[in-house]
C-alpha positions in Angstrom: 1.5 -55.6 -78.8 -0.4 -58.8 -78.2 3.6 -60.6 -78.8 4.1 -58.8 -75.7 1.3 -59.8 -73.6 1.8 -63.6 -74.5 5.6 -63.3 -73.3 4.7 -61.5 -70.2 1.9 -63.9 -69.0 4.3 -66.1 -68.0 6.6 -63.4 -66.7 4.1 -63.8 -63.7 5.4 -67.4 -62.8 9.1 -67.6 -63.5 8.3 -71.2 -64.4 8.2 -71.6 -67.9 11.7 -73.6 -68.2 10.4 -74.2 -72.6 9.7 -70.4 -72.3 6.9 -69.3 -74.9 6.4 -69.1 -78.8 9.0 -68.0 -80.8 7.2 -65.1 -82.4 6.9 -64.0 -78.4 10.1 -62.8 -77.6 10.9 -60.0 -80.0 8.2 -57.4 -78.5 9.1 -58.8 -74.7 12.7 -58.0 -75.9 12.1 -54.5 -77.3 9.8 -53.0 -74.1 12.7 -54.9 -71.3 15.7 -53.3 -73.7 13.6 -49.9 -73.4 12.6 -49.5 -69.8 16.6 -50.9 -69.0 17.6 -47.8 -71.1 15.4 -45.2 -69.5 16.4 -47.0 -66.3 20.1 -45.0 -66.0 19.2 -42.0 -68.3 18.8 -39.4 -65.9 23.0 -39.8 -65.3 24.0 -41.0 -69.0 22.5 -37.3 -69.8 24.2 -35.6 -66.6 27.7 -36.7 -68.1 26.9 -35.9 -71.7 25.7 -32.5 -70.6 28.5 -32.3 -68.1 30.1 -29.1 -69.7 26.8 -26.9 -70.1 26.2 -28.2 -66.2 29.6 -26.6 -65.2 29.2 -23.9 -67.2 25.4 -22.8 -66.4 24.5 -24.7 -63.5 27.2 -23.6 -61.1 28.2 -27.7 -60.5 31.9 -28.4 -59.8 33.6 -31.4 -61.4 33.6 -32.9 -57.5 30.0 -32.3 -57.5 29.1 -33.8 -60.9 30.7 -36.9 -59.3 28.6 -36.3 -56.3 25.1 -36.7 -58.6 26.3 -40.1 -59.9 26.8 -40.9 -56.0 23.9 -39.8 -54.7 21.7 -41.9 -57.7 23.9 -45.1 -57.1 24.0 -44.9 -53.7 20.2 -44.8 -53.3 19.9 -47.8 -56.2 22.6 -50.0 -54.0 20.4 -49.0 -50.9 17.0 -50.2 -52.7 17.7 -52.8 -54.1 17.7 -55.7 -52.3 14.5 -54.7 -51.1 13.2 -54.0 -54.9 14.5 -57.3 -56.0 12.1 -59.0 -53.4 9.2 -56.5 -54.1 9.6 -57.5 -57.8 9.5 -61.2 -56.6 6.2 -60.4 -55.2 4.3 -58.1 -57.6 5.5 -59.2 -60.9 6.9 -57.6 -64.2 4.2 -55.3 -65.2 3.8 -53.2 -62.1 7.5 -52.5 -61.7 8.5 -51.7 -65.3 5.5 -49.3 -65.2 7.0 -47.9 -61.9 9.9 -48.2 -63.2 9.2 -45.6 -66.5 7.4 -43.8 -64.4 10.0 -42.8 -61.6 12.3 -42.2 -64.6 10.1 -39.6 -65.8 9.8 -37.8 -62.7 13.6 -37.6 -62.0 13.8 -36.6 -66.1 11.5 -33.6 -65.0 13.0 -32.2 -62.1 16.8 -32.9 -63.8 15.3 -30.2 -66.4 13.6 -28.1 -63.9 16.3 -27.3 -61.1 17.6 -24.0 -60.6 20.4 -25.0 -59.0 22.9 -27.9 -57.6 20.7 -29.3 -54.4 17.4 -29.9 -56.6 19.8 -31.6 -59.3 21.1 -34.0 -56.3 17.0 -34.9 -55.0 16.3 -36.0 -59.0 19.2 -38.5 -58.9 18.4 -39.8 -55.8 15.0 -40.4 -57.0 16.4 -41.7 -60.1 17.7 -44.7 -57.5 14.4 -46.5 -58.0 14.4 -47.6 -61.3 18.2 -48.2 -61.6 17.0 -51.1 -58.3 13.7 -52.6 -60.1 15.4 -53.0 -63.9 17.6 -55.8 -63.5 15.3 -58.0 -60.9 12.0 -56.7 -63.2 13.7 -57.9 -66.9 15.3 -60.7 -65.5 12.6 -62.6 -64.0 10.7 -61.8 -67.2 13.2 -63.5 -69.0 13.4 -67.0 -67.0 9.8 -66.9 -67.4 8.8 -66.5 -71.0 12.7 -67.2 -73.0 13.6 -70.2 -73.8 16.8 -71.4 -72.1 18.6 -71.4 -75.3 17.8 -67.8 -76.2 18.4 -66.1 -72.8 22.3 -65.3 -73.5 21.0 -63.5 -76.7 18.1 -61.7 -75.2 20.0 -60.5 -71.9 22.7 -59.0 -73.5 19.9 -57.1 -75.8 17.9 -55.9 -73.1 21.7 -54.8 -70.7 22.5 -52.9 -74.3 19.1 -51.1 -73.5 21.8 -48.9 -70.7 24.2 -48.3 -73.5 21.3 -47.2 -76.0 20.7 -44.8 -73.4 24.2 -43.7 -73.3 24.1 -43.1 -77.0 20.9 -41.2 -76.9 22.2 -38.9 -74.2 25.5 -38.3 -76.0 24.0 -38.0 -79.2 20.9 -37.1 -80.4 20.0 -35.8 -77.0 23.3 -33.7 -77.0 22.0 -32.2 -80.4 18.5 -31.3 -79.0 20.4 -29.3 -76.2 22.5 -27.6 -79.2 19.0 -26.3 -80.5 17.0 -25.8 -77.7 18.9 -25.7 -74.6 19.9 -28.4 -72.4 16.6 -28.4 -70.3 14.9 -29.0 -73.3 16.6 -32.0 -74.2 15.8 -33.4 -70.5 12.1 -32.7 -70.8 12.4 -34.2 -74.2 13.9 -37.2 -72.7 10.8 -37.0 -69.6 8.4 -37.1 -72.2 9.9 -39.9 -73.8 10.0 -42.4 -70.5 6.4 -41.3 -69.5 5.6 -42.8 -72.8 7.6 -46.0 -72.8 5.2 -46.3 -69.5 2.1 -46.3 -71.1 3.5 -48.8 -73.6 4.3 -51.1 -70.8 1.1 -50.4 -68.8 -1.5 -51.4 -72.5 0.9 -54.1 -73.9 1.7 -56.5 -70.5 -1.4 -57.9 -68.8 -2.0 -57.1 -65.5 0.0 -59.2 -62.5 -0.8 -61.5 -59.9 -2.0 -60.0 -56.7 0.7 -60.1 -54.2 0.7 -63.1 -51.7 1.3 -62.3 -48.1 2.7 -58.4 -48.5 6.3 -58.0 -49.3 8.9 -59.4 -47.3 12.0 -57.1 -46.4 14.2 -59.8 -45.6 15.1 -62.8 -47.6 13.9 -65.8 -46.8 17.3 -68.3 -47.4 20.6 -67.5 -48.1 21.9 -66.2 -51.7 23.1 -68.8 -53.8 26.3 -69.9 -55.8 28.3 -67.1 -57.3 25.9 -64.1 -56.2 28.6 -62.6 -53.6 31.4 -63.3 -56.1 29.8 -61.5 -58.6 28.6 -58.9 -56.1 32.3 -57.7 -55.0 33.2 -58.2 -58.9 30.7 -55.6 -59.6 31.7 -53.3 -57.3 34.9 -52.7 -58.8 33.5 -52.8 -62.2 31.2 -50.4 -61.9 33.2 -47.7 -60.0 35.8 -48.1 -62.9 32.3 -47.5 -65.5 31.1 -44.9 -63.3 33.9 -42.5 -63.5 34.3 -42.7 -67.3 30.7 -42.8 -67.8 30.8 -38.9 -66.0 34.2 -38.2 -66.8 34.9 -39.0 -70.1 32.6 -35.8 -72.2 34.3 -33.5 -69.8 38.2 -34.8 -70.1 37.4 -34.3 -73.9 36.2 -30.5 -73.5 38.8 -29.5 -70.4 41.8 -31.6 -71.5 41.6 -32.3 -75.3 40.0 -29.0 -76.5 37.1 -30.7 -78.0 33.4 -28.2 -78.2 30.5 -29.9 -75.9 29.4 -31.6 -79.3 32.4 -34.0 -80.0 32.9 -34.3 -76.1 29.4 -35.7 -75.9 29.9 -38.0 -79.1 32.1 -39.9 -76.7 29.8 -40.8 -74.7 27.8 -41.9 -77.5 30.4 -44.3 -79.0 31.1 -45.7 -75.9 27.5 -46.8 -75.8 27.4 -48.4 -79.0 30.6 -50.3 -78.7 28.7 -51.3 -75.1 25.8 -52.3 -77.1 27.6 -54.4 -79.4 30.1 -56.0 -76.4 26.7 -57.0 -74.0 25.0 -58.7 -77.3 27.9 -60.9 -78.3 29.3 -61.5 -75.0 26.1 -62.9 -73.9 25.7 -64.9 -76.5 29.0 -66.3 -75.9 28.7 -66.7 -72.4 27.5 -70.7 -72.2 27.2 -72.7 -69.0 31.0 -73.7 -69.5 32.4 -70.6 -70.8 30.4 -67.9 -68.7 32.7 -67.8 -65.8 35.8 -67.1 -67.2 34.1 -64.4 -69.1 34.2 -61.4 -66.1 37.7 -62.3 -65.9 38.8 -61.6 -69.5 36.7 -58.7 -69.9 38.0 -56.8 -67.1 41.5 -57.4 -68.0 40.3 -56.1 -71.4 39.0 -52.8 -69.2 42.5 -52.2 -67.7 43.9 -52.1 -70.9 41.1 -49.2 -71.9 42.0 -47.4 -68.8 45.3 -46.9 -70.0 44.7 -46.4 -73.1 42.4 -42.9 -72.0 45.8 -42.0 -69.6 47.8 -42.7 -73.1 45.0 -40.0 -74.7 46.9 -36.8 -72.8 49.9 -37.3 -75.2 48.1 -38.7 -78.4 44.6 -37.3 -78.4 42.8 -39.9 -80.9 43.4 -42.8 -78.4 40.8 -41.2 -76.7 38.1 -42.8 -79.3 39.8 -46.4 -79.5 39.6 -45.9 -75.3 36.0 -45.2 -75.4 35.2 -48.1 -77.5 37.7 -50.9 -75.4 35.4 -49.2 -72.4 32.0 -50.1 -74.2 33.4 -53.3 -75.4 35.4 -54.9 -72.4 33.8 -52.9 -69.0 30.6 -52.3 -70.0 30.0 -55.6 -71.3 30.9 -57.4 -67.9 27.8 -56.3 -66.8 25.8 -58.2 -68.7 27.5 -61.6 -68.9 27.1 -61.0 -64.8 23.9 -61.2 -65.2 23.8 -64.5 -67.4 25.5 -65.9 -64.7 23.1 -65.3 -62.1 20.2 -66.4 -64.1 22.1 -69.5 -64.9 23.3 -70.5 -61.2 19.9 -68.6 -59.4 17.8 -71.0 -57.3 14.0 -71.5 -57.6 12.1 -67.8 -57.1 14.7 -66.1 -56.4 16.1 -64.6 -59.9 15.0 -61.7 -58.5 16.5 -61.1 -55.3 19.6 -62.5 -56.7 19.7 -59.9 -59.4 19.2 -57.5 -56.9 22.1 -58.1 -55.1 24.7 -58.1 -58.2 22.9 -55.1 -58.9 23.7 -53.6 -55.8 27.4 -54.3 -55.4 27.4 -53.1 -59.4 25.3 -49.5 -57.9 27.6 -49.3 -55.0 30.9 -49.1 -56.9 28.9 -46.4 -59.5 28.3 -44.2 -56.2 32.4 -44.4 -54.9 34.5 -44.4 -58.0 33.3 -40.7 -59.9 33.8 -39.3 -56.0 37.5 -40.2 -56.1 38.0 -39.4 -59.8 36.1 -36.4 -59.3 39.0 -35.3 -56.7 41.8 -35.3 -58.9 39.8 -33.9 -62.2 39.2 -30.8 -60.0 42.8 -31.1 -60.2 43.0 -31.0 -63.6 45.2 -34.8 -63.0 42.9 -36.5 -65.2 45.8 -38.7 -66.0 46.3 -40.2 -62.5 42.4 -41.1 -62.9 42.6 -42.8 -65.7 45.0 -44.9 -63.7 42.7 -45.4 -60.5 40.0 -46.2 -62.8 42.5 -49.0 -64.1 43.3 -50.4 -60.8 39.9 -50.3 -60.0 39.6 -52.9 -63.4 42.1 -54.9 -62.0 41.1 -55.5 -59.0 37.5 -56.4 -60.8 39.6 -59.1 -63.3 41.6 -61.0 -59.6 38.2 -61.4 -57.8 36.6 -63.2 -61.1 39.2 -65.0 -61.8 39.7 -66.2 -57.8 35.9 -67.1 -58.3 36.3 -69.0 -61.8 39.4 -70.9 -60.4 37.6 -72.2 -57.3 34.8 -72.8 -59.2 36.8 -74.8 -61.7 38.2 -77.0 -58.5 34.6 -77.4 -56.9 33.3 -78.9 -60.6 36.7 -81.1 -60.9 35.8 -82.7 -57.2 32.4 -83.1 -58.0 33.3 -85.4 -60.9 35.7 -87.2 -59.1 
């Protein structure tokens, strides 16, 4: 615990470019990897569970689409405002609000009788999908050193594919035993603990200077829109496999709720494993080619899951080209804005990826939802590739020009 308080007390400042002590950043790692996992649970478990929610609930496949829209829709709509509130109050205040919101959205997810209370727990499940990335981020430019940032970003962005594997598996075999609400209580219980962690091991923040500003100051910086309209492709290609993928395994390939949820749960390790060593790889001169190859790796995943109608076992070398290649441009994103952010504003800038990254997880499971109700989960699989595409033109666009503006520069 006290490893944790030493990396978080400069957390406050976001101006520690040696960062702190080696023997620092484990703990800080383990509690950002945590609260980034609980962060997107609540809709992780709504996919893995998507067959006993269509069978017990009463929810359509159009309107287990609509859940993921409603949470991602409210994150894209909150965040630039949380980035900036984040700015302002510091680390320890929004992780625990963070936990905490996840808990509450947890509880109602396991307590609603019906489809509209299901739709008011994802929306409130928006809040700490907008405070993780600003939150772990700035702790990172604060108390990492620059070296060691790739590493511990991509560990702390597996902390959403942990999640995924927890929902689609263990989680998944706690619904077997006691029923699905149990295993969403279970998972409550679980976040309202992570934030009592958070709350004893950081030390309290700063008092905030001034109130919180709801509009930003000077304009975002560098690549922050590139990367914003990359990630809005990107993540309404994740989005629809991320709610899709368990039921196309139960409706389409005959597989129980069990092995249809194990999916889900491979596609989050291979995610955890991409994020890790795609950060790591992702230095100054390499990063922003990166978004590029991985999403061209993601079109080739895509198809691979349309391929999965005719020859069923594609489906699991689909799910983990998804974790490895999609998933991963996420958090090599995210390296790039903390290496191209301007002074105090890693936040805000995070934010705003975050946003474009929430707003294409609230459009894409809408469409794909459309044509599963269809049963033409085949034609998904190939919007969901498009989607990819589109993702892999706009980075490479953006590495090209940025490629020319270095090349004048040194002229």
């Amino acid at each position: 615990m006290r490893s944790v308080k030493g990396a978080a007390t400069a957390a406050t400042a976001e101006t520690a470019p040696g960062g702190t002590p080696g023997g620092s950043v484990p703990g800080l790692t383990a509690l950002l990897t945590t609260a980034m996992a609980f962060s997107m649970m609540q809709l992780f478990l709504i996919g893995a569970l998507g067959p006993r929610l269509v069978d017990r609930l009463g929810v359509s496949e159009t309107l287990l689409g609509l859940t993921t829209t409603v949470g991602f829709g409210t994150a894209a709509v909150l965040s630039p405002a949380g980035g900036r509130i984040v700015d302002r109050v510091g680390p320890r205040r929004a992780l625990v609000a963070l936990l905490g919101a996840s808990a509450g959205a947890l509880a109602l997810i396991g307590a609603a009788p019906g489809p509209a209370l299901l739709l008011v727990a994802v929306a409130l499940g928006g809040l700490p999908q907008a405070l993780a990335n600003p939150a772990t981020n700035k702790a990172i430019l604060a108390a990492v050193p620059a070296p060691r940032r790739g590493a511990v970003t991509g560990t702390k962005q597996s902390g959403v594919q942990l999640g995924a594997f927890a929902a689609g598996l263990p989680l998944a075999a706690v619904a077997g035993a006691i029923g699905w609400r149990g295993a969403v209580w279970v998972a409550a219980g679980a976040s309202l603990l992570a934030a009592v962690w958070a709350w004893r091991a950081l030390p309290a923040d700063a008092p905030p200077k001034g109130g919180v500003a709801l509009r930003a100051p000077s304009r975002a910086g560098g690549p922050v829109r590139w990367l914003a309209a990359f990630s809005l492709f990107l993540g309404a290609g994740i989005a629809s496999v991320n709610t899709y993928l368990s039921l196309f395994g139960a409706q389409r390939l005959g597989m129980g709720p069990a092995v249809a949820g194990a999916l889900v749960a491979v596609l989050g390790l291979a995610g955890i494993a991409g994020r890790v060593g795609w950060s790591r790889a992702a230095t100054p001169g390499r990063a922003p080619w990166l978004p590029g190859l991985l999403a061209g790796g993601a079109v080739a995943a895509a198809l691979l899951l349309a391929a999965a109608l005719r020859a069923e076992p594609l489906v699991w070398v689909a799910a983990v080209a998804v974790g490895v290649f999609a998933v991963s441009g996420n958090a090599v994103s995210m390296v790039l804005v903390m290496q191209r952010a301007e002074p105090g504003r890693a936040g805000r800038d995070s934010a705003l990826v975050a946003a474009g990254f929430f707003a294409g997880f609230a459009l894409g499971p809408p469409l794909f939802g459309m044509l599963a109700e269809r049963g033409r989960y085949g034609q998904g699989w190939i919007l969901v590739a498009v989607e990819f595409a589109v993702a892999a033109a706009v980075a490479l666009v953006w590495a090209l020009r940025e490629r020319r503006t270095s090349a004048g520069a040194q002229a």
